[in-house]
C-alpha positions in Angstrom: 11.0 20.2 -72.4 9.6 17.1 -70.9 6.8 17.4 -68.5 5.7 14.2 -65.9 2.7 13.7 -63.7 3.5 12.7 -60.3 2.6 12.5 -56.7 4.6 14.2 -54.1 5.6 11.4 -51.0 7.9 13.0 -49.0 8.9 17.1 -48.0 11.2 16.5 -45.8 14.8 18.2 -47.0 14.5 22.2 -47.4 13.3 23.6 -50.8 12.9 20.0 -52.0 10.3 17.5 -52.5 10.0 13.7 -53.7 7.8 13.0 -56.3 6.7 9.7 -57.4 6.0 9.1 -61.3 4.0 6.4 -62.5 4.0 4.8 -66.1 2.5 2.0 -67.6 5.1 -0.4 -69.8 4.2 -3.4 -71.7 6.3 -6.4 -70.9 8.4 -7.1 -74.2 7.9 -11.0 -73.7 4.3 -11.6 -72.4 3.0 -8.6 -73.5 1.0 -7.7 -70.3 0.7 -4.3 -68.6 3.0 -3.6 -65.6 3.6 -0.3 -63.3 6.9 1.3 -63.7 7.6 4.2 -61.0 10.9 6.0 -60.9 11.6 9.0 -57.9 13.0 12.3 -58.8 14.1 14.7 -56.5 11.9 18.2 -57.4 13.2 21.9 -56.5 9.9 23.5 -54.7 9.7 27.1 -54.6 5.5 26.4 -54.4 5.8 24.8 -50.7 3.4 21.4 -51.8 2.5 18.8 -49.0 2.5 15.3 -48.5 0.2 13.8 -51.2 -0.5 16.3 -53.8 0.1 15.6 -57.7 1.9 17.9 -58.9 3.2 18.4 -63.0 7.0 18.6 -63.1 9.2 19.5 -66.0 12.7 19.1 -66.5 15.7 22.1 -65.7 19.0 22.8 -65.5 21.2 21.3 -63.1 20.0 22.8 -59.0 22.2 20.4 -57.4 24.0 17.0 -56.9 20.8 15.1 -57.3 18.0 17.9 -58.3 16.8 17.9 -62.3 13.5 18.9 -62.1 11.2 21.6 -60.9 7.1 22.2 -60.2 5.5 24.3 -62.7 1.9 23.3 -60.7 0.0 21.9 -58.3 -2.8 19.8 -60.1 -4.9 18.6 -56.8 -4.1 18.9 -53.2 
């Protein structure tokens, strides 16, 4: 069970939220620090807003696009 920090940056389809994950990678070449984000689409029984960091862990198939859900809202 795999669970991600992230921060949510958009609400807008029903029951469904887009969270932002951000990860730091080390450049295989030059060995310097670089940000990696990825998006994932997040089932949201909790009803979070614009901006809060939620923790999300990874579920069953909910739909064409949906993986993930919210266990908790870390700071609104």
């Amino acid at each position: 069970m795999k669970l991600v920090k992230g921060k949510v940056i958009s609400t807008k389809m029903a029951k469904t939220a887009t969270v932002l994950v951000e990860r730091r990678k080390i450049h295989p070449i030059y060995k310097k620090g670089i940000k990696v984000t990825k998006k994932y689409h997040v089932h949201d029984e909790i009803g979070v807003k614009l901006g809060d960091n939620v923790k999300i862990v990874e579920t069953r198939p909910i739909s064409k696009t949906k993986r993930w859900r919210i266990v908790e809202v870390l700071k609104k």
